[in-house]
RODO-2510 file (C-alpha; in nm, 4 decimals, decimal comma):
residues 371
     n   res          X          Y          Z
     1     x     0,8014     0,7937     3,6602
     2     x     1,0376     0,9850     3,4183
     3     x     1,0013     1,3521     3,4310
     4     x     1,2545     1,4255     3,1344
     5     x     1,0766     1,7140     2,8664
     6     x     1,3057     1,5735     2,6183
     7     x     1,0494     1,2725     2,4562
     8     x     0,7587     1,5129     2,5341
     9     x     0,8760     1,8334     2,3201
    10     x     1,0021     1,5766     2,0687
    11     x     0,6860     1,4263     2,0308
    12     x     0,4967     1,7880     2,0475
    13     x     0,7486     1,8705     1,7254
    14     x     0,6349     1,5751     1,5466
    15     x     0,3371     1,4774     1,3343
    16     x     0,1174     1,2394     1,4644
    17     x     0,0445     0,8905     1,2176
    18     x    -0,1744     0,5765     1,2948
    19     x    -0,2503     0,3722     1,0296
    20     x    -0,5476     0,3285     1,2017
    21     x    -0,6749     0,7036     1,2228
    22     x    -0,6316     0,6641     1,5758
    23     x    -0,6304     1,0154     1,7104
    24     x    -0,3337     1,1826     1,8680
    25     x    -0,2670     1,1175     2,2416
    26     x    -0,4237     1,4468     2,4253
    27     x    -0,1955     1,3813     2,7252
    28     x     0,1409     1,2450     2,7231
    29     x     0,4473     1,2168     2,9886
    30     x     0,7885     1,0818     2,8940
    31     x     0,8734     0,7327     2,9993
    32     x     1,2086     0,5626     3,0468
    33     x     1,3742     0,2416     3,2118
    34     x     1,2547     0,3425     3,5114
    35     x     0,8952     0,3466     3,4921
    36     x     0,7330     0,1030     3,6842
    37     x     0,4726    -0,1565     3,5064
    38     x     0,1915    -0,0545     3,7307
    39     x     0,2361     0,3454     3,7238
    40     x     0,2535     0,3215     3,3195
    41     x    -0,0884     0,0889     3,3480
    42     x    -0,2464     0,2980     3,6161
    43     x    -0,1112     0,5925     3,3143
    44     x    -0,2449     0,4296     3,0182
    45     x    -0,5615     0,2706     3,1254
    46     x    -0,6718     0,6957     3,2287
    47     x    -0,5811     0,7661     2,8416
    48     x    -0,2054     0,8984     2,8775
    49     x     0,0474     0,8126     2,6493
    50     x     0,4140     0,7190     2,7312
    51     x     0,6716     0,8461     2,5213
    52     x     0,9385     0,6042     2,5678
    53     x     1,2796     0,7742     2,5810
    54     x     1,4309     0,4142     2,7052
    55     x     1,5527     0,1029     2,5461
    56     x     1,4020    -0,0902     2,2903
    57     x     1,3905    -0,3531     2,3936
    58     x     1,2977    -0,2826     2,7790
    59     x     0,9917    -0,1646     2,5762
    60     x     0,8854    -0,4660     2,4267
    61     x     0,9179    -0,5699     2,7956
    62     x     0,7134    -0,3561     2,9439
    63     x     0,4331    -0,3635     2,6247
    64     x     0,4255    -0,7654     2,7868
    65     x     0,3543    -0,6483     3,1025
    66     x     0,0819    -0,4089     3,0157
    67     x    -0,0565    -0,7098     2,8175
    68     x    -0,0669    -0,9175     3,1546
    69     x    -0,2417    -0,6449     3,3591
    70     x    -0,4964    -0,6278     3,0550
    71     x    -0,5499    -0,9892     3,1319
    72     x    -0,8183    -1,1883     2,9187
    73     x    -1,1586    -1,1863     2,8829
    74     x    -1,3478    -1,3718     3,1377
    75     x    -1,5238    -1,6798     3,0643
    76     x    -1,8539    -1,6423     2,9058
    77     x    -2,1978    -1,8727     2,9025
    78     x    -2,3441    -1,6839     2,6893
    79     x    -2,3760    -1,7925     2,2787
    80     x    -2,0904    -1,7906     2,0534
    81     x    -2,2127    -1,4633     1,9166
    82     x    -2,2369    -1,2971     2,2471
    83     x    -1,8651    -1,4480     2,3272
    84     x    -1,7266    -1,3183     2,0036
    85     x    -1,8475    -0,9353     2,0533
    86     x    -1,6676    -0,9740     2,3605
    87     x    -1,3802    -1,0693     2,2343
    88     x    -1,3499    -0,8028     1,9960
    89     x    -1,4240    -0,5454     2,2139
    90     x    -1,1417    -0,6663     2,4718
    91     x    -0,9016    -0,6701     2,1554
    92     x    -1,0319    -0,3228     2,0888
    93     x    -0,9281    -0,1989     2,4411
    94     x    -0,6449    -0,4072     2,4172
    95     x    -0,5181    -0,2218     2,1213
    96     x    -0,5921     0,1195     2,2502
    97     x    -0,4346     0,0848     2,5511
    98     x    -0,0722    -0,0573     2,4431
    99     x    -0,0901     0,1880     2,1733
   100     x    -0,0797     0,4778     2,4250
   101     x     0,2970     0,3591     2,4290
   102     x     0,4863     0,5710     2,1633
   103     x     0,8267     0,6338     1,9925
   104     x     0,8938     0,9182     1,8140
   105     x     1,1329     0,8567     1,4496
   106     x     1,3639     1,1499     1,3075
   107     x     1,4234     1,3129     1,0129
   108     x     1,4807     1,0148     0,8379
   109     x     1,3151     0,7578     1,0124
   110     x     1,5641     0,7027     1,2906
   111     x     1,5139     0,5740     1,6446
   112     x     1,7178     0,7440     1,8943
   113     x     1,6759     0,4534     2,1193
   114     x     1,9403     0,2301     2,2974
   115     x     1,9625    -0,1265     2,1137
   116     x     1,7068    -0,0429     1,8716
   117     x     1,7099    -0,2015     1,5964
   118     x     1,7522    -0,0431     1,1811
   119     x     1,4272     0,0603     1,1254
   120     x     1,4752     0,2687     0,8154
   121     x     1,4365     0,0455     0,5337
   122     x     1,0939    -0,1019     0,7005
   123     x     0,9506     0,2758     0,7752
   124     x     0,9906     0,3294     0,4140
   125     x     0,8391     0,0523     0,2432
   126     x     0,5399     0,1008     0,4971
   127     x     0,5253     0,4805     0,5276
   128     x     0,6897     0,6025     0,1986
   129     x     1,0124     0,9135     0,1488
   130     x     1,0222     1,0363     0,4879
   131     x     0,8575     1,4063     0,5170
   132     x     0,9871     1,5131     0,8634
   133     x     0,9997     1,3422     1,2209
   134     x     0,6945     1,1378     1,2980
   135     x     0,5227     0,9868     1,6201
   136     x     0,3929     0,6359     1,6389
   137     x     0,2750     0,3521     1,8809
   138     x     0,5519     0,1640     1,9352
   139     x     0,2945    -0,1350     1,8858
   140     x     0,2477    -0,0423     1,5409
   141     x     0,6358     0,0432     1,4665
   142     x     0,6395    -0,3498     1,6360
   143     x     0,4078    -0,4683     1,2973
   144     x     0,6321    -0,2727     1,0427
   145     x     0,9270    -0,4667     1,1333
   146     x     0,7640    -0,7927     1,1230
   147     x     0,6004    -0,7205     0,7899
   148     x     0,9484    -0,6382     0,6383
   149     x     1,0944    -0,9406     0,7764
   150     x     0,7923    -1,1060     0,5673
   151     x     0,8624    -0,9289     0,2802
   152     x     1,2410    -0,9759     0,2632
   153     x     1,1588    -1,3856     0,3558
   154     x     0,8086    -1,4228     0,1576
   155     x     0,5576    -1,7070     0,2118
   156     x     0,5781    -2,0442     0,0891
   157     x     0,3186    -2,1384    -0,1048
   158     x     0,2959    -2,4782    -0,1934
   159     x     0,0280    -2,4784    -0,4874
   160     x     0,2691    -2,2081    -0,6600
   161     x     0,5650    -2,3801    -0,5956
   162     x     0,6957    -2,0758    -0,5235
   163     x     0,7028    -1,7711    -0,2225
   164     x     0,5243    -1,4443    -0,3023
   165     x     0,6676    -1,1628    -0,0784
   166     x     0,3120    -0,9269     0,1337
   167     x     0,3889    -0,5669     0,1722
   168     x     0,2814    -0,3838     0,4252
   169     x    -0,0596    -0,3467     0,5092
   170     x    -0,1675    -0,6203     0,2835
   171     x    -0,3234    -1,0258     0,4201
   172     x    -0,0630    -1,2686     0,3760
   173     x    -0,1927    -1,5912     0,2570
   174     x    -0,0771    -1,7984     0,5633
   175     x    -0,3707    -2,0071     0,5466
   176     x    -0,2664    -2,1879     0,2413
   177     x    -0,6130    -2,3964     0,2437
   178     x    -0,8314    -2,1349     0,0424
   179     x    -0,5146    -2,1568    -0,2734
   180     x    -0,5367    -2,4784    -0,2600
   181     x    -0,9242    -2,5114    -0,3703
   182     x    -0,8321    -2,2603    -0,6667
   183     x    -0,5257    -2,4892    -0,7803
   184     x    -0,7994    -2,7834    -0,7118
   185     x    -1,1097    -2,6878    -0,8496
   186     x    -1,2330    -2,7936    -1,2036
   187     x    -1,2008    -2,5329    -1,4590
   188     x    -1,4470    -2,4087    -1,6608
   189     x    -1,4749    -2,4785    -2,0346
   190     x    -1,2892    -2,1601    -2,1321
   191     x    -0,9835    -2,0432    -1,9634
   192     x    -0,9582    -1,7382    -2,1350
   193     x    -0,9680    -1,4756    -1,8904
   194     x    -1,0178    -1,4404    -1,5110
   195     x    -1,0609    -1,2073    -1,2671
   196     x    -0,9636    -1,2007    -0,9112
   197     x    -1,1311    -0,9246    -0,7005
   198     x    -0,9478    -0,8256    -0,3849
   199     x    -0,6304    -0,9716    -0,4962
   200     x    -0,4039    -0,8642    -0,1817
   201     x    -0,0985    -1,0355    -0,2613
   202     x    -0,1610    -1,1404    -0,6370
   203     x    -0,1394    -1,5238    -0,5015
   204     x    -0,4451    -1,6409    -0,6759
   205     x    -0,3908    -1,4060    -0,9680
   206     x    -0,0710    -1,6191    -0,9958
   207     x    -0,2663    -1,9659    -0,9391
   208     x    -0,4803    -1,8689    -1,2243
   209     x    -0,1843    -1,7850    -1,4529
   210     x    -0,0227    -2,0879    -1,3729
   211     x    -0,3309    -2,3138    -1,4510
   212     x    -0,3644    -2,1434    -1,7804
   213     x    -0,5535    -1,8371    -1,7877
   214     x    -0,4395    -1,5927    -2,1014
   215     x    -0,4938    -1,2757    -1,8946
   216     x    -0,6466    -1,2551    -1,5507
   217     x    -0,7067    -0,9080    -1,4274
   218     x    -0,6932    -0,8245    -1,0002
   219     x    -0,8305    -0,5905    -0,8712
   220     x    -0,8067    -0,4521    -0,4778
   221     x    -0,9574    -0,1409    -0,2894
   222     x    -0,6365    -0,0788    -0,1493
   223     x    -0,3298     0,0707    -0,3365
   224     x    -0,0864    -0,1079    -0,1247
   225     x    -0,2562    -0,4574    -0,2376
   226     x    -0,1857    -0,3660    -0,5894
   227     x     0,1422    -0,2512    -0,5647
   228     x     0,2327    -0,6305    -0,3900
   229     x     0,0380    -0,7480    -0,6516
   230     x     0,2336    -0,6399    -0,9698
   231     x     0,5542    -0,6855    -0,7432
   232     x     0,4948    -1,0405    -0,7210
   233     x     0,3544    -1,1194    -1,0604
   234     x     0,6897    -0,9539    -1,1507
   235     x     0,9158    -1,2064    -0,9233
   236     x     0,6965    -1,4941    -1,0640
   237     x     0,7785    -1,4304    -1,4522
   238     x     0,4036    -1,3688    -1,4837
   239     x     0,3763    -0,9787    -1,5334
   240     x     0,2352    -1,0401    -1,8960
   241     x    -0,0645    -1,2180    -1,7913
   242     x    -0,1273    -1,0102    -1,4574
   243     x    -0,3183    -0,7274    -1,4586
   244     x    -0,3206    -0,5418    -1,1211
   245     x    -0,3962    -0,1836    -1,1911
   246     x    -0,7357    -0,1351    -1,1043
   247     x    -0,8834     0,0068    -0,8231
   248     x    -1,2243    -0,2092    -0,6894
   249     x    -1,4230    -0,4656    -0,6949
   250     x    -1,5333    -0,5055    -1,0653
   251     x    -1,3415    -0,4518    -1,3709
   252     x    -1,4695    -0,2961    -1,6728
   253     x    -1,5504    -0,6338    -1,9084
   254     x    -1,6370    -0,9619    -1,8736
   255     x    -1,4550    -1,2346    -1,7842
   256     x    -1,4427    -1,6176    -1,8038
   257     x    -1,3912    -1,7034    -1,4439
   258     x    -1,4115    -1,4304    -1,1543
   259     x    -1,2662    -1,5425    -0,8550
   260     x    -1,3446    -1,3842    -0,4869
   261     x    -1,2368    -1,4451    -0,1385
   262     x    -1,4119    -1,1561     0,0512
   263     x    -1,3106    -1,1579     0,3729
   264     x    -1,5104    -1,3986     0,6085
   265     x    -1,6811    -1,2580     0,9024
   266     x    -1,8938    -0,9679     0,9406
   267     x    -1,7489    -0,6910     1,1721
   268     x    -1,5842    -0,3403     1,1150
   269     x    -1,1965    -0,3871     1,0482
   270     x    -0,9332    -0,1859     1,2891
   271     x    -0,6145    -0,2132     1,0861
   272     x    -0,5720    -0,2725     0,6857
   273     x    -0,4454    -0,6172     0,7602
   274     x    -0,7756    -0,7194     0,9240
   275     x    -0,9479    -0,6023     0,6092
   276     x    -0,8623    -0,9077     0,5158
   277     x    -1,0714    -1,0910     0,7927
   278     x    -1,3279    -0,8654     0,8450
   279     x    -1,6049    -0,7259     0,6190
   280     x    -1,8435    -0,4260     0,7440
   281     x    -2,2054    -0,5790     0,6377
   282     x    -2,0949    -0,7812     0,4072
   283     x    -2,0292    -0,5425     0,1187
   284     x    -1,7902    -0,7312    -0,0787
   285     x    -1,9540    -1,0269     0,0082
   286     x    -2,2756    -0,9150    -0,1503
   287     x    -2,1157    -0,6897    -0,4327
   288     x    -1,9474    -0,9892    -0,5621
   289     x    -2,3162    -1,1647    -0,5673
   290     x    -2,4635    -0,8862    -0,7536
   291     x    -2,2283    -0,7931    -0,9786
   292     x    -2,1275    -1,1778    -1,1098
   293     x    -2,3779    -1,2274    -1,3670
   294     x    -2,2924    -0,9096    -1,5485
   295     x    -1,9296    -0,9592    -1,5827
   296     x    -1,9110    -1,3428    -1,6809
   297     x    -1,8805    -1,4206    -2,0274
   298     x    -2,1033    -1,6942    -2,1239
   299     x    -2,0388    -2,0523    -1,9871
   300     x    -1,8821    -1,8595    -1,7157
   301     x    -1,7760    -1,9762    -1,3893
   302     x    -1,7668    -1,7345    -1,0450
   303     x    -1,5511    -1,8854    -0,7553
   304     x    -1,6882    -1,7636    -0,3958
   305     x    -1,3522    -1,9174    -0,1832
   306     x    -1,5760    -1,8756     0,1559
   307     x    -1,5171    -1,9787     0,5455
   308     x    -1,8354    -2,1241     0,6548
   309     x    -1,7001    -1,9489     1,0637
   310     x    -1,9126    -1,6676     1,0912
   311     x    -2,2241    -1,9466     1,1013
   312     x    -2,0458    -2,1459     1,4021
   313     x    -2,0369    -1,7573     1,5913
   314     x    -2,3512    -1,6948     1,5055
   315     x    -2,3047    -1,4077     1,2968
   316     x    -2,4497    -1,5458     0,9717
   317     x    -2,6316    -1,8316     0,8726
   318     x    -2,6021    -2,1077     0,6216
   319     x    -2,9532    -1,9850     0,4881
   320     x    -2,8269    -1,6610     0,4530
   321     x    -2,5816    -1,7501     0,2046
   322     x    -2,7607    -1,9440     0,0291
   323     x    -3,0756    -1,6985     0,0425
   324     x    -2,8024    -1,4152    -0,0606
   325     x    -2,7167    -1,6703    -0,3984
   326     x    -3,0785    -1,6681    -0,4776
   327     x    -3,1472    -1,3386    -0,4832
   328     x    -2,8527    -1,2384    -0,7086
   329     x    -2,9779    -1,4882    -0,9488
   330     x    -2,7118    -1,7369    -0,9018
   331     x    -2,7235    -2,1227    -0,8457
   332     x    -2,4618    -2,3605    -0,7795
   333     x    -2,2626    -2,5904    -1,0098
   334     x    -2,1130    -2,7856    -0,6829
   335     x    -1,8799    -2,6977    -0,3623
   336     x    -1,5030    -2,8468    -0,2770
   337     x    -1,4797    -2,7635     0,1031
   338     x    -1,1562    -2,8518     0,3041
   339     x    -1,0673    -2,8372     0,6563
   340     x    -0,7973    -2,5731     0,7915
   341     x    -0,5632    -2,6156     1,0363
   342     x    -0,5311    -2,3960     1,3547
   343     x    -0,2626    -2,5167     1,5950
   344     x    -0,3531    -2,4770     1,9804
   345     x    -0,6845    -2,5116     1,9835
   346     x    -0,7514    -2,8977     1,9947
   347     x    -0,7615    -2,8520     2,3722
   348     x    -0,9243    -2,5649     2,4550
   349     x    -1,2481    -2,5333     2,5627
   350     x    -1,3664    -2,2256     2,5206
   351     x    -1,6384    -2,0986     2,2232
   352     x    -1,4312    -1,9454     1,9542
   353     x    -1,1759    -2,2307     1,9999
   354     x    -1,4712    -2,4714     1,9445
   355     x    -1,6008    -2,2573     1,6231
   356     x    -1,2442    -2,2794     1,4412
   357     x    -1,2366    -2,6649     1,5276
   358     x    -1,5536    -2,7066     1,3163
   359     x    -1,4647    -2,4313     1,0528
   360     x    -1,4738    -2,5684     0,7169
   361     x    -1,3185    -2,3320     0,4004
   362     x    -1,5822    -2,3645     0,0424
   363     x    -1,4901    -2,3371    -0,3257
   364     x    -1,8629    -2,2189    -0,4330
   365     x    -1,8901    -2,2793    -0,7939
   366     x    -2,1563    -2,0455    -0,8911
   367     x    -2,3220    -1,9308    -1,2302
   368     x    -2,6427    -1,7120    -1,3015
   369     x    -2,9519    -1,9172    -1,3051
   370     x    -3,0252    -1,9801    -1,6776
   371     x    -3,3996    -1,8842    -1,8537
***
């Protein structure tokens, strides 16, 4: 093990940021080249931090290496729902523990590490102006990079034509399947407005604008989603129809057609991208229920773009959708589904391989019950 006081006071001089409010390390030790894979497990699994004083990309091997001594979670007979908890929690400790490996960035965002890459422009667009010399988990410095090398190279999106460009911190719409059903799907009579609540990258926003819509207004909880938003409404030549100001769920008004895909299984989110997957109780699931019959004009449509995977875990079931329509007063017009994609798992046997075999993405077409 390293015993240089170099990283250490460096990282004692710096402020602390997780974008996941994980809490500062409480005991760290400087880490080089020359650390051993074992000592910095036997280190990290006890709850010290390594401030890595080494090369970069010696770091990325040793975060593999920690990874392998982490190992996976062993089979389980129990039910898909048991299996799943699992699962998360070994992702949880997962994440805790390679995140006890840290890099500290200067003034201005540099890394004073051999072979590292320019990590500047990426800090910035995640973290904003620099404010002074920061500490970080090198895992998390690891997804700022690879979300500006998606931002400066965008996503394809076939149903636009076109490539919108995520930010930081917001979903990127990988799995094209749930545009599709919104470029699909049968409009309703009047395609005045729309609204599309939780808009993360704009994409549907955009698919709405392209299919006609005079004004469609998104909306997001998170700032950052907003931002990509109007950034890509902008690159598309659609900034006059595209809202994307407002903070939320619900926009003041009513609207034509109001579009929602909440994220799809129930669980607490530990990073802002898996806001986009997860969904704490259900609450936007549910607030979108509750609050569609007040904010459709009438004759209007609401679009619930909805994986049906949570039932194959075991975490929901189809009656409690259905029971969840009912008792916001809504009944359904009719249902596209489609089938996604997920390479590597046509062999494998275990439980959550199985559930994302039979997963099947819904367009709900849904309207409040009339009389």
């Amino acid at each position: 093990m390293s015993a240089s006081r170099t990283e250490t006071d460096e990282f004692h001089a710096a402020a602390w940021h997780s974008e996941n409010s994980t809490p500062p390390p409480s005991a760290v030790v400087a880490a080089d080249d020359r650390m051993k894979a074992d000592t910095a497990y036997r280190l990290v699994n006890g709850g010290t931090a390594l401030v890595w004083g080494g090369d970069f990309h010696n770091a990325r091997q040793l975060l593999r290496a920690l990874d392998r001594r982490i190992g996976e979670p062993r089979p389980s007979q129990g039910t898909a729902a048991e299996t799943f908890h699992r699962h998360r929690q070994h992702r949880g400790r997962r994440a805790r523990l390679l995140g006890r490996l840290v890099v500290v960035l200067g003034d201005d965002y540099r890394l004073d590490l051999r072979r590292a890459p320019e990590v500047r422009r990426a800090c910035t667009e995640a973290y904003g102006p620099p404010s002074g010399p920061i500490a970080v988990a090198f895992t998390e410095l690891q997804g700022v990079l690879s979300a500006h090398q998606w931002r400066e190279q965008g996503v394809l999106v076939p149903a636009l034509g076109d490539r919108v460009f995520p930010h930081y911190g917001v979903f990127s719409p990988i799995r094209g399947e749930y545009v599709d059903l919104v470029a699909q799907a049968p409009p309703p009579a009047v395609t005045g407005t729309a609204f599309d609540l939780g808009t993360g990258t704009g994409v549907l926003a955009a698919v709405l604008a392209r299919r006609g819509f005079d004004r469609v207004t998104a909306t997001d909880v998170n700032p950052r989603a907003l931002a990509c938003a109007r950034d890509n409404a902008e690159r598309l030549g659609l900034a006059d129809r595209i809202d994307a100001t407002v903070p939320g769920l619900f926009p003041d008004g009513r609207a034509d057609l109001v579009v929602c895909n909440p994220p799809w299984l129930p669980g607490r989110p530990v990073s802002a991208v898996e806001g986009g997957v997860y969904d704490p109780d259900g609450a936007m699931l549910h607030g979108f229920l509750t609050g569609l019959a007040d904010h459709l004009n009438p004759g209007g449509e609401g679009w619930l773009v909805f994986s049906d995977l949570a039932e194959h875990l075991g975490l929901r079931t189809r009656a409690d959708l259905l029971g969840a329509f009912a008792n916001a007063g809504l009944e359904v017009l009719g249902r596209l589904d489609t089938r996604p994609s997920h390479p590597g798992t046509e062999r494998s046997p275990d439980l959550l391989a199985d559930a994302r075999r039979r997963e099947v993405t819904s367009l709900w077409r849904l309207r409040p019950v009339s009389g």
